[in-house]
C-alpha positions as CSV (number, residue, x, y, z in Angstrom):
1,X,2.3,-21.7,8.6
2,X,4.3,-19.8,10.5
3,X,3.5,-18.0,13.6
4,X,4.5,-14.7,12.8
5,X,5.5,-12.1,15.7
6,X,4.9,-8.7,15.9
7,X,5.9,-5.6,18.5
8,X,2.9,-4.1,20.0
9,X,2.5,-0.7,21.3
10,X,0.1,1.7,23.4
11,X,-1.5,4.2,21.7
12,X,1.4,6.4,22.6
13,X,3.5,4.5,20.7
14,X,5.1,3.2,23.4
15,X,6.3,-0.2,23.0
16,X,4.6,-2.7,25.6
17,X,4.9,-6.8,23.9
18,X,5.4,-9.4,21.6
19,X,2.6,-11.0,20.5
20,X,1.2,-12.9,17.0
21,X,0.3,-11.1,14.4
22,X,-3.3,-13.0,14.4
23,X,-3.6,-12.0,18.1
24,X,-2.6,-8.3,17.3
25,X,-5.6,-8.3,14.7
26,X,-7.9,-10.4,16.9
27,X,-7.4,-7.9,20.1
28,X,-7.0,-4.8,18.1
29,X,-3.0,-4.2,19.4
30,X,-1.3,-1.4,17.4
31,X,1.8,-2.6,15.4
32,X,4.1,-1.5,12.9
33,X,3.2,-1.8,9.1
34,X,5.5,-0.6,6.0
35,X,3.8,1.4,3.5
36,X,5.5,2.4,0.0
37,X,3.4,4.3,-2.7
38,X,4.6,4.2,-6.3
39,X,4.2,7.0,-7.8
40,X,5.3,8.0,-11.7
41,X,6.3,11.9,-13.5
42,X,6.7,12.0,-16.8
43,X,6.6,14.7,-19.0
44,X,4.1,16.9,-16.6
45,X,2.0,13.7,-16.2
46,X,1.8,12.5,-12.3
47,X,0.2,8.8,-11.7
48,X,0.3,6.7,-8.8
49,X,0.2,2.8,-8.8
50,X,-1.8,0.4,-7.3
51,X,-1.7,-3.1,-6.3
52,X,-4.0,-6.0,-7.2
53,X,-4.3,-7.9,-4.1
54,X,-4.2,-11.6,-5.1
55,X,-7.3,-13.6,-4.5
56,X,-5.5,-16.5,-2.3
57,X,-5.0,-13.7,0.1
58,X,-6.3,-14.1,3.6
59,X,-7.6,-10.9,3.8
60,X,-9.0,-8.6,1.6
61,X,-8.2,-10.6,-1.3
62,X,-9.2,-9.5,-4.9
63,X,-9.1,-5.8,-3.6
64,X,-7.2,-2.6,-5.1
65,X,-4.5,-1.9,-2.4
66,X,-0.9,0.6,-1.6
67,X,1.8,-0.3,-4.3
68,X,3.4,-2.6,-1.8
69,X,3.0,-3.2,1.9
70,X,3.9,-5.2,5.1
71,X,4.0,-5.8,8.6
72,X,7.3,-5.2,10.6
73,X,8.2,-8.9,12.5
74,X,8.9,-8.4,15.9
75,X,13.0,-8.3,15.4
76,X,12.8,-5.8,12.2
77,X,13.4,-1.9,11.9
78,X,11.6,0.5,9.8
79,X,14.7,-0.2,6.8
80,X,14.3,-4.0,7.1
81,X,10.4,-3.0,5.2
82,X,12.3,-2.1,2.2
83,X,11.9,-5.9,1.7
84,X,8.5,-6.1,1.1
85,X,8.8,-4.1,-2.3
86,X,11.5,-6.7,-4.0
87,X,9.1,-9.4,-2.1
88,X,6.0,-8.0,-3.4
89,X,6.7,-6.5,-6.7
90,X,10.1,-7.7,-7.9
91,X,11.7,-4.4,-8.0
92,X,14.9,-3.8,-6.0
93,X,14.7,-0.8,-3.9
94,X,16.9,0.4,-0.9
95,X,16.1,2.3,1.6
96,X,17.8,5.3,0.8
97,X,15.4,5.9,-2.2
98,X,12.6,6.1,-0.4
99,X,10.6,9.5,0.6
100,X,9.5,9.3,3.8
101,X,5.6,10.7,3.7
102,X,5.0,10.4,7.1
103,X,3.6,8.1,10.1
104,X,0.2,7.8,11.1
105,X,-2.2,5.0,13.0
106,X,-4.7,3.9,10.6
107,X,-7.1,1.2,11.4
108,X,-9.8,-1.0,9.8
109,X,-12.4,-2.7,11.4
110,X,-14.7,-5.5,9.7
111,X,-16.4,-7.9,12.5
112,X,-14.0,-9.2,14.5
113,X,-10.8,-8.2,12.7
114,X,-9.2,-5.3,14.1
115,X,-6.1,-4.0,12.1
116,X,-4.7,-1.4,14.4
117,X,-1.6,0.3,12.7
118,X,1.3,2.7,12.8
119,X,2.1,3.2,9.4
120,X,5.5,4.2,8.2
121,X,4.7,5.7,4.7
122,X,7.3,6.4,2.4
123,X,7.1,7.5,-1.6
124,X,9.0,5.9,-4.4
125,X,9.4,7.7,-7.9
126,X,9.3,4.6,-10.6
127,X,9.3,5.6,-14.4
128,X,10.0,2.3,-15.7
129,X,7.6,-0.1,-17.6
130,X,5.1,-2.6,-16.5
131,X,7.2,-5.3,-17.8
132,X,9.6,-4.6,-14.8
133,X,7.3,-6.0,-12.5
134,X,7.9,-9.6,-11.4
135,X,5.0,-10.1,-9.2
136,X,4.9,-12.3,-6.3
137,X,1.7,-14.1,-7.3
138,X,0.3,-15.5,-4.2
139,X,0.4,-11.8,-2.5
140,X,0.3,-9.7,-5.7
141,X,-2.2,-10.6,-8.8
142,X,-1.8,-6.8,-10.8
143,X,-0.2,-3.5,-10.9
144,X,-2.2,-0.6,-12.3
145,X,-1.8,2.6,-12.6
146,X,-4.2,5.9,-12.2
147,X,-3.7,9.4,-13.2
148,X,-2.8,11.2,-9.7
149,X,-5.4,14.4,-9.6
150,X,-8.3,12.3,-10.5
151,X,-6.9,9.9,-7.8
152,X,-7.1,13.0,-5.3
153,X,-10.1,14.0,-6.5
154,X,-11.7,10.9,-6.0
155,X,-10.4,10.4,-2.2
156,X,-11.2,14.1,-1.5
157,X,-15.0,13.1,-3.1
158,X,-15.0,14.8,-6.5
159,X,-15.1,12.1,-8.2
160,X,-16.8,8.5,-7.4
161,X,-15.1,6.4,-10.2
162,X,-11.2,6.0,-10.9
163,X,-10.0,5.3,-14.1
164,X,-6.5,2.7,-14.1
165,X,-4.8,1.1,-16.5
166,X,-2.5,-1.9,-15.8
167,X,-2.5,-5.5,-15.7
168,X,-3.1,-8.7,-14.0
169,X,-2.8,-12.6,-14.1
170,X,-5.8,-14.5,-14.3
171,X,-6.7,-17.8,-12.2
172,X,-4.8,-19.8,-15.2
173,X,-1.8,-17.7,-14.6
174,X,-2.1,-15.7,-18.1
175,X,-1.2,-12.1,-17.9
176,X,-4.0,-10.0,-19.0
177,X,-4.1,-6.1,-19.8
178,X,-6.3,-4.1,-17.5
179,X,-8.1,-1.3,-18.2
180,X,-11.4,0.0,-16.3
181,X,-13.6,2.3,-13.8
182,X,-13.2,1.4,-10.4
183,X,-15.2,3.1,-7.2
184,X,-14.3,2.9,-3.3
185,X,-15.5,-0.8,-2.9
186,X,-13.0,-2.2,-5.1
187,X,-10.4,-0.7,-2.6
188,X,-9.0,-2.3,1.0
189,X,-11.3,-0.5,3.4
190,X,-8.9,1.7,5.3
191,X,-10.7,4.7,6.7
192,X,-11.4,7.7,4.4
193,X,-9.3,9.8,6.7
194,X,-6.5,7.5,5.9
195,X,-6.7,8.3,2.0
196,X,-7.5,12.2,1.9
197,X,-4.2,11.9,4.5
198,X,-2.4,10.3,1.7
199,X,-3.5,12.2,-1.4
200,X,-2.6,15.3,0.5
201,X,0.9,14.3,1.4
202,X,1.3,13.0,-2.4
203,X,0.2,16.8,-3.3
204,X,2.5,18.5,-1.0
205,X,5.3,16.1,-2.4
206,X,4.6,16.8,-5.9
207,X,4.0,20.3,-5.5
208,X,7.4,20.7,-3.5
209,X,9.5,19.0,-6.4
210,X,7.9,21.5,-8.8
211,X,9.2,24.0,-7.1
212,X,12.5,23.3,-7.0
């Protein structure tokens, strides 16, 4: 496997190292992650999508997760993230379509994993079909999709079941349609604060291009 590099920074942000990216997670370092959200209008209809995360991966596997997502290696800018979409999901993206939502740390804890980020969040408006998604299937095992206000409501605690529709490959490789009620455990474990963050930037986006 290979050792994989990562910057490090204070909580500042001030750059301070080079270190792995299993010692960043052991010791709790902060480092750079890219985060893109898929989201979806059509016809006064807002969604957002979701990723599967395969169940070969190390961590978190089998759980509902950002549309696509990576770390930044050590010798990579912000841009060079754009990557991790066509990696992840098949779609070509540049950078230059992207909505920057904002930057944030965001951390999850669970024993002695430590997952101290600075997230570069960006938004990506994608009104094609399911069928456009190649998936990458030892990262990525489905793509759903859930209806954006009940998404809000849900991470502002309106709601404690999400409804998406979408698909996935099962462990035989066959693709499967997808279609049921999910609640907060069936999602990575970032912090709360780290999704009402989101679903409020998502509304502020949304409500902005409306008003245009």
């Amino acid at each position: 496997m290979i050792d994989e590099r990562v910057r490090i920074f204070d909580e500042n942000r001030n750059p301070i190292g080079v270190v792995s990216r299993d010692e960043a997670h052991r010791v709790g370092h902060w480092h750079e992650v890219f985060q893109c959200w898929f989201v979806r209008r059509e016809e006064g209809i807002k969604q957002v999508y979701l990723q599967l995360r395969s169940s070969l991966k190390k961590d978190f596997a089998g759980l509902y997760d950002i549309t696509a997502a990576g770390h930044l290696m050590a010798d990579e800018s912000v841009k060079d993230g754009v990557r991790e979409i066509e990696e992840e999901l098949g779609v070509p993206v540049s950078y230059e379509e992207l909505h920057p939502l904002l930057v944030m740390n965001a951390s999850i804890k669970q024993g002695d994993f430590l997952d101290n980020e600075i997230a570069n969040i960006f938004l990506f408006e994608y009104n094609q079909s399911f069928d456009t998604f190649d998936l990458q299937k030892e990262e990525v095992a489905g793509i759903v999709q859930a209806d954006f206000e009940a998404f809000y409501d849900f991470w502002m605690g309106k709601q404690t079941a999400l409804h998406v529709e979408g698909f996935w490959f099962n462990h035989d490789g066959e693709r499967k349609n997808l279609n049921q009620k999910i609640s907060k455990r069936h999602f990575v474990p970032h912090e709360s604060s780290y999704y009402e963050t989101i679903v409020k930037e998502m509304m502020k986006y949304f409500n902005q291009i409306e008003d245009r």
